[in-house]
C-alpha positions as CSV (number, residue, x, y, z in Angstrom):
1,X,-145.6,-52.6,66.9
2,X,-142.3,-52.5,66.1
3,X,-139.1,-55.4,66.1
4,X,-137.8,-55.1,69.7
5,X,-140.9,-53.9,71.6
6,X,-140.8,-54.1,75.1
7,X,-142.8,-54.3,78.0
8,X,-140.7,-53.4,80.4
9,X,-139.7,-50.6,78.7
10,X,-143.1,-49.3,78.8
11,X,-144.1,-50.1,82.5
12,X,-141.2,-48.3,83.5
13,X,-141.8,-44.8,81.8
14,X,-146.0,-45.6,83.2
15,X,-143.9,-45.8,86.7
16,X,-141.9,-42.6,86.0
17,X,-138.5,-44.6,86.2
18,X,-135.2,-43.4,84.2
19,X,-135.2,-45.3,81.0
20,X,-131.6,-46.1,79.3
21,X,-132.4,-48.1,76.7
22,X,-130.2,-49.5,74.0
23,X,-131.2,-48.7,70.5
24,X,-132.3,-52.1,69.8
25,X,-135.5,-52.3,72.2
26,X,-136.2,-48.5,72.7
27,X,-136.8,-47.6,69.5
28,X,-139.6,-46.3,68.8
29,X,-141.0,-45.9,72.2
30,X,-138.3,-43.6,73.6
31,X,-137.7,-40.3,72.1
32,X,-133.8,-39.9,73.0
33,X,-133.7,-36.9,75.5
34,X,-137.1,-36.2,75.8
35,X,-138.6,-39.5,78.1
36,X,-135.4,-41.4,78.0
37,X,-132.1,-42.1,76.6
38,X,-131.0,-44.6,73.6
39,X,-127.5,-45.7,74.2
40,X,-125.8,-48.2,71.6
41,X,-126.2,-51.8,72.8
42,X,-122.4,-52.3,73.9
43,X,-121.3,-48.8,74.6
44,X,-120.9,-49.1,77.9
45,X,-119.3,-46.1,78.3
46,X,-122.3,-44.2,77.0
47,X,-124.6,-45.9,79.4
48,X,-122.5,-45.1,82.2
49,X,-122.7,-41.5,81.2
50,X,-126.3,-41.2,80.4
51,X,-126.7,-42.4,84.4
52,X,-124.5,-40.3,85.6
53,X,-125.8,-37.1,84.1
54,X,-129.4,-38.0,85.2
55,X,-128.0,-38.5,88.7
56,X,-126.3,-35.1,89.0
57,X,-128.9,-33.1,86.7
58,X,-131.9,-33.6,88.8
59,X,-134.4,-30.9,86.6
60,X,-133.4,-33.3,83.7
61,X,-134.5,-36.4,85.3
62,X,-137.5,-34.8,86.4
63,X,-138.2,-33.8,83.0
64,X,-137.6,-37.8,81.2
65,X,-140.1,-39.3,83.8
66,X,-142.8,-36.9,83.3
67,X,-142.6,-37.1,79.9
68,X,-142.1,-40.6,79.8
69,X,-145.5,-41.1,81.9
70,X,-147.3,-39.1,79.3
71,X,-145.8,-41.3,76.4
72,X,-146.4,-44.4,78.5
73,X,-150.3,-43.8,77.5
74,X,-149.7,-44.3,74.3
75,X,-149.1,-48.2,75.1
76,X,-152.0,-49.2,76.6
77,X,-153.7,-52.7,76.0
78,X,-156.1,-51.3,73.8
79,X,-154.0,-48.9,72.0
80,X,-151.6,-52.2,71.5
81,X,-154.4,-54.3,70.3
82,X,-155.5,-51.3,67.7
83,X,-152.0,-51.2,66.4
84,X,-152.0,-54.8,66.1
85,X,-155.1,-54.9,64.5
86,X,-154.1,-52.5,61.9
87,X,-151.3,-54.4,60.6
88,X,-153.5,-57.8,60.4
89,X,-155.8,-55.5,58.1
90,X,-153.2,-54.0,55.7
91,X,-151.9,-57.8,55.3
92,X,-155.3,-59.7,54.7
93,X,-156.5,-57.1,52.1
């Protein structure tokens, strides 16, 4: 798991829903332009652009939530716990 995870991020690629994240909290769960978008934390303008392309390029938005369903599966509990697991064991040995 990375600095910045998020949960909310991840429930809402499992639900299919547009993800604009900012850099900060997306990263590394959202693959800029492939199941979301990563905009800089305070460039507004960017974030207002990233929505307004998704709402006039339907095939495009169609495209981030069914990859970002797909991707979403990567986050289960148990795959979370696995990761987690894996760092304890590169620390304690």
């Amino acid at each position: 798991m990375e600095q910045g995870f998020s949960n909310t991020t991840v429930e809402a690629m499992a639900f299919g829903k547009l993800v604009i994240t900012p850099r900060v909290v997306g990263y590394p769960i959202v693959d800029h332009g492939n199941e979301g978008l990563i905009v800089e934390p305070t460039d507004y303008k960017s974030i207002a652009s990233c929505a307004g392309i998704t709402l006039r390029d339907r095939g495009l938005y169609e495209k981030l939530s069914k990859n970002a369903v797909e991707r979403s599966r990567k986050y289960t509990w148990r795959e979370l716990a696995n990761m987690l697991l894996e760092i304890y064991e590169t620390v304690l040995t």
